[in-house]
C-alpha positions in Angstrom: 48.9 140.0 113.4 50.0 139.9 110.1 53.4 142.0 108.4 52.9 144.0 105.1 56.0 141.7 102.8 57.9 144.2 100.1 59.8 142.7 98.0 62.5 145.4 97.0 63.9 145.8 93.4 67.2 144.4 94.6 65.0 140.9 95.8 62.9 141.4 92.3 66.4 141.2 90.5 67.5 138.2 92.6 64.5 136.2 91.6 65.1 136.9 88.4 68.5 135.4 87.8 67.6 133.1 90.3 65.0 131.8 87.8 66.9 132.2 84.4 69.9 129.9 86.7 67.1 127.6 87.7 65.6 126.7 84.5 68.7 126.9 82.6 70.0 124.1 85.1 67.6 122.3 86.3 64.3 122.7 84.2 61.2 124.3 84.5 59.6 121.8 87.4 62.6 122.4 89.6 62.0 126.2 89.7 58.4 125.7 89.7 58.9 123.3 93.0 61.3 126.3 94.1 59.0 129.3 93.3 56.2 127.3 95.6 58.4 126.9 98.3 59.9 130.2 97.8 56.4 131.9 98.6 55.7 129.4 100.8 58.8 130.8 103.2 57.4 134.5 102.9 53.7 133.6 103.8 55.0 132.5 106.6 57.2 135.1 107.6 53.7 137.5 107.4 52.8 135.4 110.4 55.7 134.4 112.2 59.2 137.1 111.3 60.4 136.8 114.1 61.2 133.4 113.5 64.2 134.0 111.2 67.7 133.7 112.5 70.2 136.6 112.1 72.5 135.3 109.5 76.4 134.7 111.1 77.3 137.5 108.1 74.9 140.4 109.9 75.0 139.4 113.5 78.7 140.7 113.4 77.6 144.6 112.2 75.3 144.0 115.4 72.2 144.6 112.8 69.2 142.5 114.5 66.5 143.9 112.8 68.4 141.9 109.9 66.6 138.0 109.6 66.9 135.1 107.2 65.3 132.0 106.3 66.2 129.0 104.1 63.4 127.5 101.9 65.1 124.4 100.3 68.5 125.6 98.6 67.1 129.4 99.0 67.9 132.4 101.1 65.5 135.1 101.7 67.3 138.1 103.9 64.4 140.6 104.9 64.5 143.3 107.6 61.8 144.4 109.9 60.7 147.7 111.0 57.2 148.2 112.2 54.7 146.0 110.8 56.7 145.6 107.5 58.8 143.2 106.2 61.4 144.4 104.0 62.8 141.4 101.3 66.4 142.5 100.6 67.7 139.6 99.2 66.6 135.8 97.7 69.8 133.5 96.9 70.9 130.2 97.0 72.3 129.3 99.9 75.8 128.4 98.4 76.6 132.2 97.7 79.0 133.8 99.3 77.3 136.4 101.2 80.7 138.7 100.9 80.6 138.6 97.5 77.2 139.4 96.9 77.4 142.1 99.0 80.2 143.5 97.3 78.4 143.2 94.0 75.3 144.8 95.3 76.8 148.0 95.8 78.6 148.1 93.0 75.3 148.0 91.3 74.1 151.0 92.8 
């Protein structure tokens, strides 16, 4: 079976400045090789969502339907709810999760 992905306008945003950071710092190539593996991670989670961990930050709010996966120095946080995959956030790994958090809502 294989899960709808929707990328929400929160994740849309994230790739954005994830991109303009990437470039700016590292050059085209590097987000290139990034972007690949990037959509590499989500193909995958159409087939396999389950396999995701609950990231540390989540698991305490006892939110499990709440996954991650790391795609090189990448985040991707989606949710699941029927045969949908729900992309909620794309970051590098080094972000504090708190803080982004706390930015995201203030956003809204």
């Amino acid at each position: 079976m294989s899960f709808q992905v929707v990328f929400l306008h929160s994740a849309e945003q994230d790739l954005k400045e994830l991109k303009s950071y990437v470039i700016r710092n590292f050059g085209k190539n590097t987000w290139q090789h990034s972007y690949d593996k990037l959509k590499e991670a989500v193909n995958n989670l159409q087939k396999f969502p389950l396999e995701g961990k609950i990231p540390d930050e989540i698991q305490r709010l006892n939110l499990s339907q709440y996954r991650q996966v790391i795609s090189g120095m990448n985040r991707i946080i989606y949710e699941i709810r029927q045969e949908t995959i729900f992309i909620h956030i794309v970051c590098d790994t080094r972000k504090d999760m708190r803080t982004l958090l706390t930015t995201r809502l203030l956003r809204i």
